[in-house]
N, C-alpha and C positions, 0 to 999 in steps of 0.2 A: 551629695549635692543638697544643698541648704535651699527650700522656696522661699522666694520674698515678693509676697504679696501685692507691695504697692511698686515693683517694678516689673516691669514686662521688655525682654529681649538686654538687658541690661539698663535702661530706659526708666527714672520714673515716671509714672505711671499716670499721675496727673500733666504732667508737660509732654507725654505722646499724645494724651487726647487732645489737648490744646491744639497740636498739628494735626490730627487727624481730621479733626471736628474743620478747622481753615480749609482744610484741602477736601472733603466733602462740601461746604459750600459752595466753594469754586464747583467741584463737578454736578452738583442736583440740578444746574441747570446751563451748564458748560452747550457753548458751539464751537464748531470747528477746531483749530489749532488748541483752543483753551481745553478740550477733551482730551488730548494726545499730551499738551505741555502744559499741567495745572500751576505747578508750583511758577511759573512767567506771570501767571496771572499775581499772585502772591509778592514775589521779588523778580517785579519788571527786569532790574537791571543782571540779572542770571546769575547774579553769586548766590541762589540756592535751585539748583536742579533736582532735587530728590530728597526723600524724607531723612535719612542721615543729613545731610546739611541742614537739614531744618531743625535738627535737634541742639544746634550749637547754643550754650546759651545764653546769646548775647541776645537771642531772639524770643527768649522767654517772655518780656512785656509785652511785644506785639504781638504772639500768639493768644495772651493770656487775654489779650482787647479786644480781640475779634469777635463778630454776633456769633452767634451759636446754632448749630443746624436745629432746627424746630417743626412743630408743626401745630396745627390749632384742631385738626378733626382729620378723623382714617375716612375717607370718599371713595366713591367706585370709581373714580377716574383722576386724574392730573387736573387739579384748578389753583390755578396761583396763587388764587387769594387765601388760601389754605397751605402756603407750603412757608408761610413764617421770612424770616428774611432773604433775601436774595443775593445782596453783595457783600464784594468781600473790600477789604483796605488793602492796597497795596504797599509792602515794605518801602520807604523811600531814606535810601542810605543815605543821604545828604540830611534831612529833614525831622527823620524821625524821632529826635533828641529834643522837638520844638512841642512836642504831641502831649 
């Protein structure tokens, strides 16, 4: 079996994080339904329900645009103002060719 470094699960390696990093934003401060169905939040209109779908890569650009999960300081507790961005852009199949 051959490693290959800059791919992980078959996957390179930079365009998983690109979805992973989108779909942690959604959740670091996710309510209700958005905790349970992240990626709605991501592609309202449900042609992507899970991280396989998300890897097509047609959706390369808009992963690759998205803020990035951050933070400005390690705190004893939960303070917004320290937790870097908050939202995410929602995919808009109609639109997103105008971006």
């Amino acid at each position: 079996m051959t490693i290959q470094p800059d791919r992980v699960s078959g996957y390179d390696r930079g365009l998983l994080v690109s979805r992973l990093d989108a779909l942690m934003m959604v959740l670091k401060s996710c309510k209700g339904r958005t905790c349970t169905h992240p990626w709605e939040s991501l592609h309202p209109s449900g042609i992507v329900k899970d991280l396989k779908g998300a890897m097509s890569p047609k959706f390369d650009e808009f992963y690759a645009e998205q803020a990035k999960v951050s933070y400005d300081a390690c705190s004893e507790g939960y303070l917004i103002a320290l937790e870097g961005p908050q939202e995410v852009v929602a995919y808009d199949d109609l639109h997103y060719n105008q971006w």
